[in-house]
N, C-alpha and C positions, 0 to 999 in steps of 0.2 A: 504494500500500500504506500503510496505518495503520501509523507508528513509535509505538507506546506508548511506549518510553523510547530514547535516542536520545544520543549520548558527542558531547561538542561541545567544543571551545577550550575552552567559558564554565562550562562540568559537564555535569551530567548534565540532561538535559530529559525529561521526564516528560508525557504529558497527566493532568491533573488528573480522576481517575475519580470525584471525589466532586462536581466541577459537573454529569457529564453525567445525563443525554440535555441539558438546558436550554441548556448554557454547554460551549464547547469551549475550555480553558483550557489553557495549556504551565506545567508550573513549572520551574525551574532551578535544580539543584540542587547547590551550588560546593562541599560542604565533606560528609564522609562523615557528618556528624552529622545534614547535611540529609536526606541519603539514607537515613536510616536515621527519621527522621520519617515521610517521604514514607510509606516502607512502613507503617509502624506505624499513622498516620492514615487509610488505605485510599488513597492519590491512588495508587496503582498497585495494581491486583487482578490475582488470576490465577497460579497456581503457577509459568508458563516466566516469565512476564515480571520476578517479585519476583526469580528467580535472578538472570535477567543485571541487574538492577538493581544486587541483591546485589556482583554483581561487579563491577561499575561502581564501587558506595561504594568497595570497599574499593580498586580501582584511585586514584581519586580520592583516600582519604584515606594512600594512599602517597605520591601526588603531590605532594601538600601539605605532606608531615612534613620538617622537615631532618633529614638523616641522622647525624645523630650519635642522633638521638632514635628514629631506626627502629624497632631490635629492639623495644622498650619499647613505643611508640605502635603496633605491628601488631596486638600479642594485643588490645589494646582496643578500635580497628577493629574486627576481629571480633568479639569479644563484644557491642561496640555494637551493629552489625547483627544477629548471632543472635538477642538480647532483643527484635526486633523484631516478629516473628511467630510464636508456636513450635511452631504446626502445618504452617507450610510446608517442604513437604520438597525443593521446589528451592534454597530458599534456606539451608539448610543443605550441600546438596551443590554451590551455587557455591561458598559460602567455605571449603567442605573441599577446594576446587579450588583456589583461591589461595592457600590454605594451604600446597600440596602445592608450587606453583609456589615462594612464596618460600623454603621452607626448602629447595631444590632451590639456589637463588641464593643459598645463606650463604658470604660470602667475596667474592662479585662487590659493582662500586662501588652505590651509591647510583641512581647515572645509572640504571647495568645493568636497577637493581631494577626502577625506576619506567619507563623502556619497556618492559620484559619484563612486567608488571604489568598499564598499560595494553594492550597487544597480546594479554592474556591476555584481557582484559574483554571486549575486541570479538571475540575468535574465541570467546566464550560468546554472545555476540549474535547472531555470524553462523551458527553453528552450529541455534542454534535456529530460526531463520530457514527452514534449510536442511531440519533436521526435519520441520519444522511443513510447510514444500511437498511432501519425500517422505512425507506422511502422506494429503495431499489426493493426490498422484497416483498415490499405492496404493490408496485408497478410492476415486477418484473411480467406475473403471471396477463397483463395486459400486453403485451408484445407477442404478438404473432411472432412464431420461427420466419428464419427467412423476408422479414418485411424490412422498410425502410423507416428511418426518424428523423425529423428536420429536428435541430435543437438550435436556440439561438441565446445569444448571452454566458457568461462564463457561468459554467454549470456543472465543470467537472472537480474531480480533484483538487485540482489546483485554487478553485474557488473556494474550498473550505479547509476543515483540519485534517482531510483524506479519504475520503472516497466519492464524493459527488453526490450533488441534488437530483436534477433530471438525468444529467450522465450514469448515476448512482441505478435508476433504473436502468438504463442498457447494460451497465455493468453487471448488473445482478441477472441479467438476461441472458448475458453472453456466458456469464458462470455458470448459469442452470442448463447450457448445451445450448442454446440457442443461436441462431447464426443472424446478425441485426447489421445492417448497412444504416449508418448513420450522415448525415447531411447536414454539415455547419456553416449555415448557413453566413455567420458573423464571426469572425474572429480577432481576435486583440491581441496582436503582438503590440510587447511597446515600443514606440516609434519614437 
């Protein structure tokens, strides 16, 4: 499976969507201000995938803040990343998630915040993950063998934390023996 973005010891690891198709490049992303580049510059596309990014930054730039400087350094956090794309509407609804999360934790230590934060990011990861497979094995059984699919807009893998929305059903199509000729209509390299 394709990790487009991907929570590590080192940050956040990203593949770089403005090398491909030519270059398959990883960035890593230590510091939420990175994270919030990353998006901004296009190296991560695709509405699921900017969210858990999103939620990654902001996990990461918890991680990072001492805590005496918490409460202060969160709101900016988020606004950092909000200002970063402001037509995506997953990346709004991760950090109104972690939003939710830490003012839920007002009073718990620092420590508290910062695993509760990360453990928040990665079950927006896995989550989606999770989606994106019940979505191919609820469409898949609608695919005729042998037919064709128009799909348009980034919709595969790459659009999210790995395995695809609409693509996610041909995927699961073409797992179950199915033979699917697909038709992209639009595609986004970045130029």
């Amino acid at each position: 499976m394709v990790e487009t973005v991907k929570w590590t010891p080192e940050g956040v690891v990203l593949i770089d969507q403005t090398k491909l198709p030519r270059t398959v490049e990883f960035v890593t992303c230590r510091t939420y201000e990175e994270v919030a580049e990353a998006i901004r510059t296009m190296v991560v596309r695709g509405a699921p995938a900017i969210g858990v990014t999103a939620a990654m930054g902001v996990a990461l730039g918890v991680l990072h803040t001492p805590a005496a400087e918490l409460d202060n350094a969160f709101a900016k956090i988020c606004e950092t990343l909000a200002a970063t794309r402001p037509t995506a509407v997953n990346l709004f609804w991760a950090i109104d998630r972690m939003k939710r999360l830490y003012e839920s934790l007002r009073g718990a230590s620092a420590e508290r915040i910062r695993e509760a934060m990360v453990a928040e990011a990665l079950r927006v990861y896995e989550e989606d993950i999770a989606v994106n497979r019940a979505i191919g094995r609820h469409g898949a059984p609608l695919v005729p063998d042998g037919r064709s699919v128009l799909t348009h807009c980034n919709a595969g893998a790459l659009a999210t934390a790995g395995y695809g929305t609409a693509l996610g059903v041909v995927r699961a199509a073409v797992e179950a023996g199915k033979r699917v000729h697909v038709f992209a209509d639009e595609t986004r390299p970045f130029l």
